[in-house]
SETI-314608 format. One line per 8 residues: number of its first residue (from 1); their letters; for each residue x, y, z of N, C-alpha, C. Coordinates in pm, whole numbers, m for minus. Layout:
<nodes>
NUM) A) X Y Z X Y Z X Y Z ~ ...
</nodes>
This chain:
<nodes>
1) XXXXXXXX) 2203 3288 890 2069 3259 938 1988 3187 830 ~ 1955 3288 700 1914 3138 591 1952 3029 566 ~ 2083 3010 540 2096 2834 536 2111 2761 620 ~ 2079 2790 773 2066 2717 895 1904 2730 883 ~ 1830 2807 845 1696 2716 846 1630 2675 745 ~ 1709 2699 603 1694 2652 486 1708 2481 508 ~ 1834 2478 552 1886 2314 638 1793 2229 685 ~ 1728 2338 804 1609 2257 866 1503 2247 825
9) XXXXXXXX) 1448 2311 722 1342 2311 671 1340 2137 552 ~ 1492 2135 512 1470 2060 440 1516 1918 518 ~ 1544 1918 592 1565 1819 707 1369 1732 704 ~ 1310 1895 783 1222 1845 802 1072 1776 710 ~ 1164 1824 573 1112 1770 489 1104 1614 436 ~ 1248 1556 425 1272 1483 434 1174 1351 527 ~ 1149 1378 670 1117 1311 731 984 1287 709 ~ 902 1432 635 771 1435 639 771 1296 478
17) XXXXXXXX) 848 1343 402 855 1224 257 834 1049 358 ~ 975 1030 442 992 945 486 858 851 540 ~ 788 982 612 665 953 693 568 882 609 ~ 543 995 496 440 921 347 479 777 286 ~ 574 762 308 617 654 185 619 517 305 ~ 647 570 443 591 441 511 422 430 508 ~ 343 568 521 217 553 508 156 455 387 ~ 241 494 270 194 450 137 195 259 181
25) XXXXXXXX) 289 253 190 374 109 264 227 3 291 ~ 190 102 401 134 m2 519 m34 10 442 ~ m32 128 369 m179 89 284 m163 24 182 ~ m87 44 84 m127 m56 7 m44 m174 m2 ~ 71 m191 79 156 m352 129 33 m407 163 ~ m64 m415 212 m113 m497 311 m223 m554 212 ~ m260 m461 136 m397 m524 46 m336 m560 m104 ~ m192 m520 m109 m138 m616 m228 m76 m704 m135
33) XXXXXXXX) m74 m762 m72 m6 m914 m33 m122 m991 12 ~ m235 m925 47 m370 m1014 67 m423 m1095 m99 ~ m397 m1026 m200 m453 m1112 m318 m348 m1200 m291 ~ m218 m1249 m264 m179 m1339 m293 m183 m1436 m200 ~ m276 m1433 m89 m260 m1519 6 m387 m1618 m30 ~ m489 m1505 m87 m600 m1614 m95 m644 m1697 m238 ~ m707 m1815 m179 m748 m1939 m265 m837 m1888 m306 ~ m887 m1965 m461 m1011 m1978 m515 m1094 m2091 m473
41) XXXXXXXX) m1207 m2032 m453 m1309 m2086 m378 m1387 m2236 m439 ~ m1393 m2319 m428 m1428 m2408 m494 m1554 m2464 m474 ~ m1692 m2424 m503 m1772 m2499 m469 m1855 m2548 m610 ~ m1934 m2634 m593 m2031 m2724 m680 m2169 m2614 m685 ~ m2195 m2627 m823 m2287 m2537 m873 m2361 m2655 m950 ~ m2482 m2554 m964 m2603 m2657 m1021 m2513 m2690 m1204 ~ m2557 m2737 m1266 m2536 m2795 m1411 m2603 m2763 m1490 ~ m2578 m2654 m1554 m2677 m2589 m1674 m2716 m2718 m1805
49) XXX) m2799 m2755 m1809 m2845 m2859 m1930 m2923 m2759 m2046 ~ m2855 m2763 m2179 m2925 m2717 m2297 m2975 m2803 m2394 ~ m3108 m2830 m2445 m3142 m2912 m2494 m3129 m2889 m2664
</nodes>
């Protein structure tokens, strides 16, 4: 009886890891592949003159 639910316990452990590490995945995959998609912005700024 213990190592048939020792088994499943760690079965169901497993899946719960599995579960996290896709969670981890889809949070931070998504906002580390966004810095590399975007451009620097290029616009014209006034011209600081020092006399």
């Amino acid at each position: 009886m213990l190592p048939q639910l020792l088994i499943k316990m760690l079965q169901i452990i497993k899946i719960q890891y599995q579960i996290i590490i896709y969670l981890l995945g889809v949070l931070f995959g998504k906002s580390l592949t966004d810095w590399d998609d975007e451009e620097p912005v290029n616009q014209s700024y006034q011209k600081l003159q020092v006399d």
